[in-house]
C-alpha positions as CSV (number, residue, x, y, z in Angstrom):
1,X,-5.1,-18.1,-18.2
2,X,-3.0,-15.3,-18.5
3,X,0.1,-14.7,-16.3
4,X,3.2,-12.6,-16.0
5,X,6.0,-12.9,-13.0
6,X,7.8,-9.8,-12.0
7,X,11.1,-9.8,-9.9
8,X,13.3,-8.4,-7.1
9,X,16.3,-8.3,-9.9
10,X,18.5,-10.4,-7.4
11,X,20.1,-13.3,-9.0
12,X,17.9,-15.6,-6.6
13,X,14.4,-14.0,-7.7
14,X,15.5,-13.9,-11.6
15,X,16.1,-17.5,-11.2
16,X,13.1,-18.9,-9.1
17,X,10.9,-16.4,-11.5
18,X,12.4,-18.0,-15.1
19,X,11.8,-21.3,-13.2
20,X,7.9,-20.4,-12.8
21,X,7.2,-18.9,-16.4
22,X,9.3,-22.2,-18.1
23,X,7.3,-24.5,-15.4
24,X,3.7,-22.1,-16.6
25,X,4.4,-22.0,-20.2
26,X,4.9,-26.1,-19.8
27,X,1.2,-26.5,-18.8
28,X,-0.1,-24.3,-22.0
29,X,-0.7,-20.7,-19.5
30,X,-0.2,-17.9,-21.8
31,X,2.7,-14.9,-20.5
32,X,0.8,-11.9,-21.0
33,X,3.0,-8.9,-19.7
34,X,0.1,-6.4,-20.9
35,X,-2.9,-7.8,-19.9
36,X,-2.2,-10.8,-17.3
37,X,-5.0,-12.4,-15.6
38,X,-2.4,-13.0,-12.5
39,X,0.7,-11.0,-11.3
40,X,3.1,-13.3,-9.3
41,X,6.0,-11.3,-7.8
42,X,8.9,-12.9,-6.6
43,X,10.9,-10.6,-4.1
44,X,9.9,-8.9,-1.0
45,X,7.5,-6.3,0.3
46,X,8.8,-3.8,-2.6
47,X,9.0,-5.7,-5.3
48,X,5.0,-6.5,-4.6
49,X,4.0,-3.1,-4.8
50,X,6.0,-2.1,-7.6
51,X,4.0,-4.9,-9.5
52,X,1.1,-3.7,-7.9
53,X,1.4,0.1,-8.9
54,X,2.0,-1.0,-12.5
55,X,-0.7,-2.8,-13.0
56,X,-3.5,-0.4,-11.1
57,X,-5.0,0.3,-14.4
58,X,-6.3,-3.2,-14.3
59,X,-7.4,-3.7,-10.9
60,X,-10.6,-5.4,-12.0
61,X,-9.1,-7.7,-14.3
62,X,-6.0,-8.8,-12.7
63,X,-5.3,-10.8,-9.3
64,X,-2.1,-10.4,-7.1
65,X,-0.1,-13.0,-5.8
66,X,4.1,-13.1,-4.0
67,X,6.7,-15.5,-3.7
68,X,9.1,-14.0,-0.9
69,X,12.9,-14.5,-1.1
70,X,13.8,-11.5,1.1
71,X,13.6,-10.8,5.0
72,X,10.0,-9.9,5.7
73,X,7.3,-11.0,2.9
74,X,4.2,-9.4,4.6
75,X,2.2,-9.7,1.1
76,X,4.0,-13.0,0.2
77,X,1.8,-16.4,0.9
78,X,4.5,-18.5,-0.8
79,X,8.4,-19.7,-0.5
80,X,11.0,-20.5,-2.4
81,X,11.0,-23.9,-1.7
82,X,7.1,-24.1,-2.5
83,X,7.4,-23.1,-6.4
84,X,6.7,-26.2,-8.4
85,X,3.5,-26.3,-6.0
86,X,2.1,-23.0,-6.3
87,X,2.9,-23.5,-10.2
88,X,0.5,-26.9,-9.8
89,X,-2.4,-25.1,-8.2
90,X,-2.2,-21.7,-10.9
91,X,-2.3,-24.3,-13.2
92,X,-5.2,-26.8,-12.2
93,X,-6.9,-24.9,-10.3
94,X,-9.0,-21.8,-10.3
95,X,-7.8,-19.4,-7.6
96,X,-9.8,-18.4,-4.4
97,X,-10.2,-13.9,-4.9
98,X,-9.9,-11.6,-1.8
99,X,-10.0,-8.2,-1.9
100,X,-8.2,-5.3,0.1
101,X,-9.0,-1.9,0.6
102,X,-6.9,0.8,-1.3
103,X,-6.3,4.6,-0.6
104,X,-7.4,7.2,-2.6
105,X,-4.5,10.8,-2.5
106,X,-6.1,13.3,-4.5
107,X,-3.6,17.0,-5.0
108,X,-5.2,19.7,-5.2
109,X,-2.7,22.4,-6.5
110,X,-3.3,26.1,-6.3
111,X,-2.7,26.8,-10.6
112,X,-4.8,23.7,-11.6
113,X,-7.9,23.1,-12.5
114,X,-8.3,18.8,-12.3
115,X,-6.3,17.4,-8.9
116,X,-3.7,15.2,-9.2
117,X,-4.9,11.0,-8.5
118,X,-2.7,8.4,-6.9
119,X,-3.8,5.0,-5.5
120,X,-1.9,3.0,-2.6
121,X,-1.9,0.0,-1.2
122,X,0.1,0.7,1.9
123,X,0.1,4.6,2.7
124,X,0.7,7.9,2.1
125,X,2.6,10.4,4.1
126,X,3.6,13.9,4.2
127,X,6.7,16.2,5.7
128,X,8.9,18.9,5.0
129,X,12.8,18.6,4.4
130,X,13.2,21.5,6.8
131,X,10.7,22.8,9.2
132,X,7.4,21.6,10.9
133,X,4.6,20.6,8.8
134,X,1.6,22.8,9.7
135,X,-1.7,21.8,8.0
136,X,-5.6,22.0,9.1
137,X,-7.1,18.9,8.8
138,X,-10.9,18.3,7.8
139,X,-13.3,15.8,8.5
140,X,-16.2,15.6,6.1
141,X,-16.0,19.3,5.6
142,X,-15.5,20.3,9.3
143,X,-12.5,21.5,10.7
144,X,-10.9,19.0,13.3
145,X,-7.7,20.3,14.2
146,X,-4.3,22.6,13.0
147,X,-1.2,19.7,13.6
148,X,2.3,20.8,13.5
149,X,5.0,18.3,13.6
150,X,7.3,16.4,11.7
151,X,4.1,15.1,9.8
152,X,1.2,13.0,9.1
153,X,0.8,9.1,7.5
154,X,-2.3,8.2,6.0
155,X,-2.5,4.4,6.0
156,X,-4.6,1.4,4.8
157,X,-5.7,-1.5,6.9
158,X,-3.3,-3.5,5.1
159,X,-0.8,-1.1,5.2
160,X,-1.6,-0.4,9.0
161,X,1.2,-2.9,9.6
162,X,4.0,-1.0,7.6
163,X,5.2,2.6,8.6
164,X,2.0,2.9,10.9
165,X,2.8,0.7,13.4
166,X,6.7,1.6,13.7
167,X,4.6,5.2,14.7
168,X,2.2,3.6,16.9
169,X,-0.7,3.2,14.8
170,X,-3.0,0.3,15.3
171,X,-3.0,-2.8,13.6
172,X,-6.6,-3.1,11.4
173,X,-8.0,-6.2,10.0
174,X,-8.4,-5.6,5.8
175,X,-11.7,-6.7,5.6
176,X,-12.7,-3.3,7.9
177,X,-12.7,-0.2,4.9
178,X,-11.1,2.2,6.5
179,X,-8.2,4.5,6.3
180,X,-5.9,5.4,9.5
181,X,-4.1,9.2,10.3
182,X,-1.5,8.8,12.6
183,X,1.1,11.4,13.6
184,X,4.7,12.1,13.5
185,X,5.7,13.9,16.5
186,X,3.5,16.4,17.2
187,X,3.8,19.9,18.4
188,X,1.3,20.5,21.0
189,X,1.1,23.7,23.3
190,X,-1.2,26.8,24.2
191,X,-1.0,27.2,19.9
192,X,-1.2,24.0,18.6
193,X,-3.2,21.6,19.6
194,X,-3.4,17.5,18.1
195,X,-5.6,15.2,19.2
196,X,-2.1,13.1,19.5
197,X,-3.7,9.6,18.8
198,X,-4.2,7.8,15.8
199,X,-8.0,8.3,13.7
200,X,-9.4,5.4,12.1
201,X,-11.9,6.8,9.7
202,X,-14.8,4.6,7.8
203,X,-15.1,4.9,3.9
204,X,-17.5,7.5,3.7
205,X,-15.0,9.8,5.6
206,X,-13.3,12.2,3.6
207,X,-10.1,14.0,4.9
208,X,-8.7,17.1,3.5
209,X,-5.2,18.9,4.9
210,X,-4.7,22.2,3.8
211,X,-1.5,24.0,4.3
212,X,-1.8,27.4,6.4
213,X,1.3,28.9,4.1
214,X,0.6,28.0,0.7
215,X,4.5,28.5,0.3
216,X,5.0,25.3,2.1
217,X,6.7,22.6,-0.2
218,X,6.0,18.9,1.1
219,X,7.9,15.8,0.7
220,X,5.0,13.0,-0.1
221,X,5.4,9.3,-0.3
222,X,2.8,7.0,-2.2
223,X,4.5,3.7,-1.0
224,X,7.6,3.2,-2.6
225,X,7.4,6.5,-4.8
226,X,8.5,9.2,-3.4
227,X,7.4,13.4,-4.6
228,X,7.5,16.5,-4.0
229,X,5.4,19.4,-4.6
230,X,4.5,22.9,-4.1
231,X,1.8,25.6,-4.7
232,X,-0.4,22.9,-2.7
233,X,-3.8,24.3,-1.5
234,X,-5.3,21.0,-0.3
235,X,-4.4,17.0,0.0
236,X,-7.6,14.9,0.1
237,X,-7.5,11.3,1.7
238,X,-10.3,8.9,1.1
239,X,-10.8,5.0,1.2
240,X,-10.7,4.2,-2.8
241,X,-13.8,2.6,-4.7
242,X,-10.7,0.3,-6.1
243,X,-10.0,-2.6,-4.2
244,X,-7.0,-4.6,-5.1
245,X,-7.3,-8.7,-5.8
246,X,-5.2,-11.0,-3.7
247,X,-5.1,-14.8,-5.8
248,X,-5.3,-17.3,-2.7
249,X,-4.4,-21.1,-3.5
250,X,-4.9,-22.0,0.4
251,X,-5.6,-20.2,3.3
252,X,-3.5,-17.4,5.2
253,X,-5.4,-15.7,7.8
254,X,-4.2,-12.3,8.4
255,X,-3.9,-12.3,12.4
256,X,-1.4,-15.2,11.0
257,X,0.1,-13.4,9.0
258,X,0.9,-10.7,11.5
259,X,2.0,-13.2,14.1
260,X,4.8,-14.5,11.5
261,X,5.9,-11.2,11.0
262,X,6.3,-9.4,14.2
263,X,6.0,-12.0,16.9
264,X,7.2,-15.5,15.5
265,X,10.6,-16.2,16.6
266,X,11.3,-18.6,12.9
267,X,12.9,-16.6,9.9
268,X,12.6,-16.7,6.5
C-alpha cells in the first residue's frame, strides 16, 4: 500500500509524523506523495482539509485518515499516544471505507464562458467587506426568496458542525446527502423578506444566488481558502457526485463524535 503523512508544521506533528513514515517504511508500505492509497494528517481540523483539498483530484483512489495533536480534532479518530497502533492496523490490516458527502460551488462569472468548480468538505460562504449582501436565491429553477444580510453559509452534513452550528444551523448525520443554507443576520422588513431559518436541501436540489447588482464584489470561503470575486452573475450550490473516503481501523460513530466535541467535559 501506498501512503503519505501530511503535517500541522508544529514541532509536535513533524515529529509524531517522521515517527509514522520511519514506523510505515519498517513494515515494507511504499511513501507515495503523488499517488498515495492513504493520506494520514497529523494536526487539527485545518491541517485535514488542507490534505484533503490537495488530494481531490484523487478522490476515488485515495482514503482519508487524522491523527489530532491540536484543540478540537473533529475529523481525527486517532491520538498521539495511539501512533505505533494505528501504524499496526495500516499495516496488517485492510482498512474499513466510509464515505461523506461533499459540496459542489460552481461561479458563474458575467465575461466567461465555463464556470468556475470548487469542491468542499465543510462549507462555503459568502459576504461583502462593506455592505449587505443582497442576492435571489433559487430552488431548482424557482425563485425562493431576495436575502439581505451579512450573508449566506452553504454547508455539508459533515461540515454542519463547523461554522453552521456557531450560526445556528442544525447538526446532520453524513450518511443523509444533503447540503444546508443557513443565514447570517438577516435583514427582514416590508422589502426584504428571508425565510430566517436554516434549509436542508436533498441531492437532487440545486441552488443558485444571483446578485441583484452585478457590481457587487463578494468575499467567498471554500473551507480554509479564502477568494474574492467580481463581475459575478450567479453562484450555484449542489451536493457533489464526489464523495470523500474516510479509512476506519475501528469504530467512531458520529453522534460520538459530536458528543466529544461539543458536550464532553475531557480535553484533548
Amino acid at each position: 500500500m501506498k501512503f503519505a503523512v501530511t503535517s500541522k508544521g508544529d514541532q509536535k506533528s513533524n515529529r509524531i509524523k517522521a515517527i509514522m513514515e520511519q514506523y510505515l517504511l519498517d513494515f515494507d508500505l511504499e511513501r507515495n506523495i503523488k499517488e498515495p492509497d492513504l493520506v494520514i494528517s497529523v494536526g487539527g481540523d485545518g491541517t485535514f482539509l488542507h490534505a484533503v483539498h490537495h488530494y481531490f483530484h484523487r478522490l476515488k483512489q485515495t482514503a482519508f485518515i487524522g491523527v489530532h495533536t491540536g484543540h478540537l480534532g473533529f475529523y481525527a479518530d486517532w491520538l498521539p499516544e495511539e501512533v505505533e497502533k494505528l501504524v499496526i492496523e495500516v499495516a496488517k490490516q485492510k482498512f474499513e471505507i466510509v464515505e461523506y458527502p461533499l459540496l459542489s460551488l460552481k461561479i458563474f462569472y458575467e465575461n466567461k464562458k465555463e464556470a468556475e468548480r470548487f469542491l468542499a468538505l465543510n462549507e462555503t460562504t459568502i459576504k461583502k467587506v462593506e455592505g449587505s449582501v443582497v442576492l435571489d436565491v433559487t430552488i431548482k429553477g424557482e425563485h425562493f426568496e431576495r436575502f439581505r444580510g451579512d450573508g449566506l453559509c452553504v454547508s455539508t452534513p459533515s461540515g454542519s458542525t463547523a461554522y453552521n452550528k456557531a450560526l445556528g444551523g442544525a447538526i446532520i448525520h453524513p450518511s443523509l446527502s444533503t447540503m444546508q443554507i443557513t443565514e447570517m443576520s438577516s435583514i427582514n422588513n416590508r422589502v426584504y423578506r428571508t425565510i430566517g431559518s436554516p434549509l436542508i436541501l436533498p441531492s437532487h436540489h440545486v441552488c443558485q444566488f444571483k446578485p441583484v447588482d452585478k457590481e457587487q464584489s463578494f468575499i467567498m470561503t471554500i473551507d480554509h481558502i479564502t477568494k474574492s470575486v467580481e463581475n459575478v452573475t450567479a453562484l450555484e450550490c449542489s451536493v457533489a457526485k464526489e464523495r470523500i473516503r474516510f479509512a476506519r481501523f475501528r469504530s467512531f460513530p458520529f453522534w460520538k463524535r459530536v458528543h466529544d466535541s461539543f458536550i464532553s467535559d475531557e480535553c484533548y
